[in-house]
C-alpha positions in Angstrom: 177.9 41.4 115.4 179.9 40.0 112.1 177.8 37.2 111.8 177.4 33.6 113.6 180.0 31.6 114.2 180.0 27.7 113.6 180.4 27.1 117.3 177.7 25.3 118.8 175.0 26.9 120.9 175.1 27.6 124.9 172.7 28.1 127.2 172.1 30.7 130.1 171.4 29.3 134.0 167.8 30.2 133.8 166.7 33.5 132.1 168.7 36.5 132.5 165.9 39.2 132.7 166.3 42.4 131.2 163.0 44.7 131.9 160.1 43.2 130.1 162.4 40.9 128.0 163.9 37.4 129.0 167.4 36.7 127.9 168.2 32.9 127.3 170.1 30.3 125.1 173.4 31.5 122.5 171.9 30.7 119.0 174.9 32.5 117.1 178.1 34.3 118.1 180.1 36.5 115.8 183.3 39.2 116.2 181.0 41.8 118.3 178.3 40.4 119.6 176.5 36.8 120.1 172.7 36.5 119.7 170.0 34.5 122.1 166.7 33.5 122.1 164.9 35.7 123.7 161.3 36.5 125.3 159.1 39.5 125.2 156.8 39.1 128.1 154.2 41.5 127.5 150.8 43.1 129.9 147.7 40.4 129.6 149.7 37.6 129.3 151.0 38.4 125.7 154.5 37.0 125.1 156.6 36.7 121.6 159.6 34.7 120.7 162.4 37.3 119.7 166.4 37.4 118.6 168.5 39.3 121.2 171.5 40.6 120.2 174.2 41.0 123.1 177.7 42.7 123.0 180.6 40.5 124.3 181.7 41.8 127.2 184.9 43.2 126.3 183.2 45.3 124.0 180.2 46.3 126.2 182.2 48.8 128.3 183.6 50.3 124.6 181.5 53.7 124.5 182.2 54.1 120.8 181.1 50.2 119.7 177.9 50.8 122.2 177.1 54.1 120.2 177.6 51.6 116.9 175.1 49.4 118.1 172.7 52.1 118.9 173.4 53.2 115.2 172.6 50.1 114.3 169.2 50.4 115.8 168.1 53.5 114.6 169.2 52.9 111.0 167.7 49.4 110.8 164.3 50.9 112.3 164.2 53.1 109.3 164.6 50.4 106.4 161.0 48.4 106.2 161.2 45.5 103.8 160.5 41.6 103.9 163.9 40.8 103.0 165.6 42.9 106.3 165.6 41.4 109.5 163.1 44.1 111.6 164.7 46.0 114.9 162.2 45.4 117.5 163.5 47.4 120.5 166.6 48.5 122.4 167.1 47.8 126.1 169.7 49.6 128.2 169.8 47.4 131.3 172.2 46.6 134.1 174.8 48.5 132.2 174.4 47.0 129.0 173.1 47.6 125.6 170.6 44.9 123.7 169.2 45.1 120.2 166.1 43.1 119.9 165.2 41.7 116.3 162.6 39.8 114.9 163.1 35.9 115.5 163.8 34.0 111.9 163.2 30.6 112.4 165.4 29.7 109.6 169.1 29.4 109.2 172.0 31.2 108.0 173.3 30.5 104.2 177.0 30.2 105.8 175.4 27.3 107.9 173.6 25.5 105.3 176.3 25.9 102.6 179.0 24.7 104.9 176.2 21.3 105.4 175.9 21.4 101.6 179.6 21.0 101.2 180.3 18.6 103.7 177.6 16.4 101.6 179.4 17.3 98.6 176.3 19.1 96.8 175.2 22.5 95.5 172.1 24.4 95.6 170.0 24.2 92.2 171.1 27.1 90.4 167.3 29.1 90.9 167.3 28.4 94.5 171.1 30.4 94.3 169.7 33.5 92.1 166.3 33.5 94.1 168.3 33.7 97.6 170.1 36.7 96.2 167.6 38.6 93.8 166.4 39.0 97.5 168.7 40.3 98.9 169.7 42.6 96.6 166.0 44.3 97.3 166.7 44.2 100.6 169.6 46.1 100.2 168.0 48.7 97.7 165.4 49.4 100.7 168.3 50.3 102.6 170.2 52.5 100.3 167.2 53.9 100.2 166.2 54.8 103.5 165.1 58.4 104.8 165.1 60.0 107.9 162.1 61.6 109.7 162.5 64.6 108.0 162.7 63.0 104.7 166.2 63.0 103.9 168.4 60.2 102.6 170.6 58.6 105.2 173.0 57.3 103.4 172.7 53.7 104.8 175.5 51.3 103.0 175.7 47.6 105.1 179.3 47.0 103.7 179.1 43.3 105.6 177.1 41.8 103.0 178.5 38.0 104.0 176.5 34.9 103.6 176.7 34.3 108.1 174.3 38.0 107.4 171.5 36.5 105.2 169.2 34.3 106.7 167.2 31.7 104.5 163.9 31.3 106.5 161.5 27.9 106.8 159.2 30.6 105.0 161.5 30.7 101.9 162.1 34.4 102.3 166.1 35.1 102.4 166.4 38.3 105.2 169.8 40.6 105.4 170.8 41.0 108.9 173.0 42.9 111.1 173.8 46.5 110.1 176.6 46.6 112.7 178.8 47.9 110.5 177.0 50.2 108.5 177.3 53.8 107.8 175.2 56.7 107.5 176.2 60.0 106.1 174.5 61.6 109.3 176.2 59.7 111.4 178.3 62.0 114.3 181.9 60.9 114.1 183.6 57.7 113.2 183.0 54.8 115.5 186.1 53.1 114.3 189.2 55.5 113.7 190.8 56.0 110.5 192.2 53.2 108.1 190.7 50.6 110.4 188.3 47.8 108.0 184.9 47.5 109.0 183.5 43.8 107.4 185.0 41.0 106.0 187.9 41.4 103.8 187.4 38.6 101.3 183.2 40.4 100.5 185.4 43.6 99.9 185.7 45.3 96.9 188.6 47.5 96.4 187.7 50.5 97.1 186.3 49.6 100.0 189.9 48.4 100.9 190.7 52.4 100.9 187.8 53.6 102.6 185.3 54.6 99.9 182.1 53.1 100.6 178.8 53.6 98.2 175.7 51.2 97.0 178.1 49.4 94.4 180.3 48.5 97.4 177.2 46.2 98.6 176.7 45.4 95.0 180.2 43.9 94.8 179.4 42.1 98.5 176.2 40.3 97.0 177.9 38.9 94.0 181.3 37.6 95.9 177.9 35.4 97.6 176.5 34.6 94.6 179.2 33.3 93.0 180.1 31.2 96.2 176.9 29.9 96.1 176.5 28.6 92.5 180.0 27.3 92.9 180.6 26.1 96.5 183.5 27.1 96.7 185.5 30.6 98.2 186.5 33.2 95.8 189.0 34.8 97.6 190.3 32.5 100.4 193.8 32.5 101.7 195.6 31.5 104.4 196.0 34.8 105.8 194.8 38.3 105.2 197.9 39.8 103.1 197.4 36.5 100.4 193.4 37.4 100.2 193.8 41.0 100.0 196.6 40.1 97.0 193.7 38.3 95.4 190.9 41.2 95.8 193.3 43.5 94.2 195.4 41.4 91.8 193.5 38.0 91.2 191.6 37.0 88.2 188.2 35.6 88.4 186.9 33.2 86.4 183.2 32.7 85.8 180.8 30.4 87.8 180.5 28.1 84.6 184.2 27.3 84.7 183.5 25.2 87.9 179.8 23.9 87.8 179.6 23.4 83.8 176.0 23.8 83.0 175.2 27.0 84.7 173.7 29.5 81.7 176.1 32.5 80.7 173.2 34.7 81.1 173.8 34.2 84.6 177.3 34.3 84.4 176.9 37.3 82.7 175.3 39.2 85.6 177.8 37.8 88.4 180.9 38.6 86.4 179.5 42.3 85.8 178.8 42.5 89.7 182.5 41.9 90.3 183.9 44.5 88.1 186.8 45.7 90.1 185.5 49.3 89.1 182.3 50.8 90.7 181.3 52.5 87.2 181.3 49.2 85.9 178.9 47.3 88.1 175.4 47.6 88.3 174.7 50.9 89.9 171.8 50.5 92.1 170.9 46.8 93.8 167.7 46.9 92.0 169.2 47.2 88.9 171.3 43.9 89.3 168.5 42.1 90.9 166.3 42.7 88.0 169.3 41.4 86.0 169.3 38.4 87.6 165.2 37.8 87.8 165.8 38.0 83.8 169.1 35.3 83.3 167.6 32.3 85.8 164.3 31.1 86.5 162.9 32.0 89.9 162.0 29.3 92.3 158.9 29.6 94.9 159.2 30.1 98.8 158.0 26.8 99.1 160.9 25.4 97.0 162.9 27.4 98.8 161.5 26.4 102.4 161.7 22.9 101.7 165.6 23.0 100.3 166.5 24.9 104.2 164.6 22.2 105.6 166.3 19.2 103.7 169.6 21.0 104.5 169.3 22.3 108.2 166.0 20.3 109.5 168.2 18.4 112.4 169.7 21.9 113.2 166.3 23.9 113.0 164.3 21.1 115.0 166.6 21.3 117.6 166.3 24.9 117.7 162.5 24.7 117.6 162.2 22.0 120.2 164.2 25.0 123.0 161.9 27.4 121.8 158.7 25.5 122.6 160.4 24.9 126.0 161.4 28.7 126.3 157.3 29.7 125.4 156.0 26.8 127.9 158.2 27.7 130.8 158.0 31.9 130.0 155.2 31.9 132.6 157.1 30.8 135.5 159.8 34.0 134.7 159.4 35.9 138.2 157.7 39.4 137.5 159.4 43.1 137.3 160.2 45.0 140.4 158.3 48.0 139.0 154.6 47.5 139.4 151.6 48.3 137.7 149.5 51.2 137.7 146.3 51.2 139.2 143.2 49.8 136.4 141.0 52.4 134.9 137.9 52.8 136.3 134.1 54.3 134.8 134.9 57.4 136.2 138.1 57.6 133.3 135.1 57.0 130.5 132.2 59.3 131.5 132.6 62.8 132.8 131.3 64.1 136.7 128.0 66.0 136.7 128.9 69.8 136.4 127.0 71.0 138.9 128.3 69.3 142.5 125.2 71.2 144.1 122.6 68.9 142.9 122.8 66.0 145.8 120.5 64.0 144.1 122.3 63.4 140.8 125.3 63.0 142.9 124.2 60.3 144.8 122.8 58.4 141.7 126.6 58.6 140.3 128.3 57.4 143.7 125.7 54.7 143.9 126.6 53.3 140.1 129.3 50.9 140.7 132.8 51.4 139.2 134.1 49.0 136.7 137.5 48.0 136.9 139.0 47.0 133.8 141.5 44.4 135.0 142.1 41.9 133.0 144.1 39.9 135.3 146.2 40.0 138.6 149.5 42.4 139.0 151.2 39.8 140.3 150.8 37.8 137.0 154.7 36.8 135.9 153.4 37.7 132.4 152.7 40.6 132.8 156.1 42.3 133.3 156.5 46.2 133.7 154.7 47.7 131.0 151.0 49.5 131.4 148.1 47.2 131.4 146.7 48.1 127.8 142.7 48.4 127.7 141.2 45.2 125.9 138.5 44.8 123.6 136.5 43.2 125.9 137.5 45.8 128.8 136.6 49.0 126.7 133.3 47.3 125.8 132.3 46.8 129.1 133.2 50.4 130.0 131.1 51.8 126.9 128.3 49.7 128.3 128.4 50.9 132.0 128.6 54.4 130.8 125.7 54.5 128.7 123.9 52.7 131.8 124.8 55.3 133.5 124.0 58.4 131.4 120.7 56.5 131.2 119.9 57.0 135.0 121.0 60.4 134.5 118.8 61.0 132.0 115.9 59.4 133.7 117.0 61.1 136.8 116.6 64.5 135.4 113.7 64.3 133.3 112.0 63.2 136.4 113.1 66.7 138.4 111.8 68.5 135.7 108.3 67.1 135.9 107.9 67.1 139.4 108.0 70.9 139.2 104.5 70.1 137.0 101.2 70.0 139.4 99.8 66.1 138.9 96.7 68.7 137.7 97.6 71.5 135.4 95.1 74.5 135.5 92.6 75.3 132.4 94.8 77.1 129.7 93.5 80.5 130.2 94.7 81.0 133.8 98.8 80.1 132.3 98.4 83.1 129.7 100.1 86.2 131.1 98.2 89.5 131.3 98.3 91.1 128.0 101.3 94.3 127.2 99.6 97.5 128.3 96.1 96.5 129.1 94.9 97.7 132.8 95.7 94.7 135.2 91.8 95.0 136.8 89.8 95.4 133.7 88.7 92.6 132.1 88.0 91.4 128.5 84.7 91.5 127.4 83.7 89.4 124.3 82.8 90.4 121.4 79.1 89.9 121.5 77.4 88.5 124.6 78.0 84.9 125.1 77.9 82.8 128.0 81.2 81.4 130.0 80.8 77.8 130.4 82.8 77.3 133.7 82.0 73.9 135.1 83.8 70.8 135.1 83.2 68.7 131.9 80.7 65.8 132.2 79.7 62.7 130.4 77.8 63.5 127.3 74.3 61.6 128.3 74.1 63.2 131.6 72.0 66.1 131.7 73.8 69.4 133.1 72.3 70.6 136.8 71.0 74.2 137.6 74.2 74.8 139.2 76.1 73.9 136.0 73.6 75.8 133.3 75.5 77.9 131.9 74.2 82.0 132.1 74.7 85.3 131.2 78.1 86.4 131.3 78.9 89.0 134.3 80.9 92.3 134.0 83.8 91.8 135.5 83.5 87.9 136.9 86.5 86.1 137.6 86.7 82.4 138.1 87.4 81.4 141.5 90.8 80.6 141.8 91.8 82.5 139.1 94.6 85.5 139.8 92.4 88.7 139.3 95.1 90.3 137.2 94.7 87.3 134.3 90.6 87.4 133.3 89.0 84.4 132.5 88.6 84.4 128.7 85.3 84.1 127.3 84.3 82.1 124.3 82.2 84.0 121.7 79.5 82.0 119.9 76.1 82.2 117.8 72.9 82.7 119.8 71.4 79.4 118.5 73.9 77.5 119.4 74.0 75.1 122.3 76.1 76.0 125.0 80.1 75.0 124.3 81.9 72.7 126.3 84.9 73.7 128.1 88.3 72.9 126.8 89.7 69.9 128.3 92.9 70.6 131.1 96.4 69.7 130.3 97.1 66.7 130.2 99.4 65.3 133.4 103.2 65.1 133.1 104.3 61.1 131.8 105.4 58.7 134.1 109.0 58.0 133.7 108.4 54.3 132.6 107.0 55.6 129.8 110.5 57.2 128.5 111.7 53.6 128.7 109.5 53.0 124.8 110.6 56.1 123.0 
């Protein structure tokens, strides 16, 4: 696209769609391409207002102008700066090629300086030098642009125009459509030799005979600027021989000359950016940008915002008034033939058990519910073609199941480890293995005689029967029960001591409630 036209806006019967996007209304049309309101109808009901740009038909089948929109595309992804016009997304559908952009509700300075002159009135000069300063830094970002692997790609717009800088409601002036631009890595020439790419009257004149560099932008944004303080065009004609006469011939006379007032500080800096020779210019668009920060005072993005609406408001409520019908009426667009894939479920957050023998685990995960993490019907208009991304919301829920779940596992297997425990565990001498290399039948004798208090404990006042008085120890004598390979163990004590009581069993396994407080 060379830029919008002044012809007024069409619209589409009903949205054309193109995969997830939603093609409607003609908001510019240019040389290549015309651009529409368009609608990104994204998973969950997510939509956003975007700029489609659209190839005229004629052009569409044209392998070598769809490869330069492609271009376009890749080498506009790679420049990031407020004061470029972001590259969204390309679509190849039904055919055709589409370049998605950011929507800039704004308008364009060829549309608001054609109003301005049909009210016979010029922008305040800061509002003039502010609108460029910016997009000369837009223009450095570009120049300065890398590939993936790091290298310079050359990028030089060479349709620097004012119908390719939009002034935005926000105050921020945007360069758009790098249709025409050039890369040095770019595989062949889109266009065949000696044929102009860009307007001619923006040209400098080298750019006339092919050679193309940052200066040739440089030269672009001040043919603006100097059309913008003044009102007027710098090299106009009736035909292309008479303004190509006057890019190589003419004379040009400062802004001053025809709004008396302006400051030759800025004169200075626009007549420097039209040197016919590249060395002369400013070399980088930083450089002059700088320049031109220093000769004018700046004016705010509100000052800015408020002169586009005082200008273009009729045009720009218009505009808005079709949007908020394009947003209120997006849900009704009819869904994508593709369909969705099937919602996660638990299992895609928490792991199988790794041992499939162990049927009671198993049945504690089949009996744990799945959670499906839908967040709303595939049939939902909204929701398009694309994946159903996981929400917040979703992926808490999910976190939340899971750690239920390992939970019960948890609980599950603490409780098959203590049911291997006896509800009464046996004194702590019979769960001592024999000792290394002593005789498996002979058993330890103490130390010095003492007797082997074997009963079962009792309450401190009661006094102990004749069948629980403890005796002299016997050679040999096992406890009953007790494995006759692991001898009872004796405890050795004073002769005027009372008899010892026995050491208390070990204590019973928990209960698993009482996991539920550690």
């Amino acid at each position: 696209m060379s830029g919008p036209s002044d012809e007024a806006p069409r619209s589409l019967e009903g949205p054309r769609i193109l995969g997830r996007y939603a093609l409607y209304d003609v908001i510019a049309s240019g040389g290549m391409a015309t651009v529409h309101l368009g609608r990104l109808l994204g998973p969950v009901g997510f939509a956003r207002t975007v700029a489609i740009k659209r190839l005229h038909p004629h052009l569409a089948a044209d392998q070598e102008i769809v490869a330069m929109l492609v271009d376009e595309a890749r080498l506009v992804a790679r420049i990031r700066h407020p004061n470029v016009v972001p590259t969204l997304d390309i679509v190849a559908e039904q055919g055709e090629v589409f370049l998605v952009m950011e929507y800039v509700q704004g308008e364009s300075l060829a549309s608001i300086a054609r109003m301005m002159r049909e009210k016979g009135g010029l922008p305040r000069p800061e509002i003039a030098a502010t609108i460029l300063a910016g997009v000369l830094h837009g223009l450095q970002a570009a120049h300065e642009a890398k590939g993936e692997r790091g290298e310079s790609l050359g990028i030089v717009h060479r349709d620097v125009s004012p119908q390719n800088i939009l002034v935005g409601l926000d105050g921020v002036p945007r360069v758009v459509d790098f249709g025409v631009a050039k890369a040095v890595d770019r595989i062949g020439d889109t266009t065949g030799d000696g044929q102009l790419k860009g307007k001619l009257a923006y040209m400098p004149p080298e750019q006339v005979g092919g050679a193309v560099g940052p200066t040739t932008d440089v030269y672009a944004a001040s043919v603006v600027l100097w059309e913008t303080l003044t009102g007027r065009r710098l090299f106009g004609g009736g035909n292309q021989l008479e303004v190509y006469d006057k890019i190589m011939k003419g004379t040009v006379e400062p802004p001053s000359k025809h709004v008396p007032g302006l400051s030759p500080a800025l004169d200075a800096v626009t007549m420097r950016g039209l040197s016919r020779e590249p060395r002369d210019r400013y070399q980088t668009a930083r450089e002059m940008a700088l320049a031109l920060e220093e000769a004018s005072p700046m004016a705010t993005a509100s000052k800015i915002g408020a002169w586009v609406e005082a200008e273009a408001g009729a045009t720009l409520r218009e505009r808005a008034r079709r949007v908020a019908e394009i947003e209120s009426d997006s849900a009704m667009v009819p869904p994508s033939r593709q369909s969705l894939p099937s919602s996660p479920s638990l299992s895609d957050f928490v792991p199988p058990p790794r041992s499939s023998g162990n049927s009671s685990t198993r049945a504690l995960l089949d009996a744990v519910p799945h959670t499906q993490l839908s967040s709303g019907s595939a049939t939902d208009p909204a929701f398009g073609s694309l994946p159903r991304p996981r929400s917040r919301r979703s992926l808490l829920a999910a976190s939340a199941a899971g750690a239920a779940l390992l939970l019960v596992l948890g609980l599950a297997f603490r409780q098959s480890q203590s049911s291997a425990v006896p509800a009464s565990s046996p004194p702590v001498a019979e769960s001592l293995a024999p000792i290394p290399g002593a005789p498996s039948s002979a058993p330890v004798r103490p130390a010095t005689p003492a007797a082997v208090d074997s009963s079962p404990p009792q309450p401190e006042h009661a006094a102990p029967s004749e069948a629980t008085k403890p005796g002299p120890a016997q050679p040999g004598a096992t406890r009953p029960g007790a494995s006759a390979a692991i001898p009872a163990l004796q405890r050795p004590h004073s002769a005027a001591s009372t008899p010892v009581k026995p050491a208390a069993s070990v204590a019973p396994a928990r209960p698993i409630d009482d996991y539920d407080h550690m």
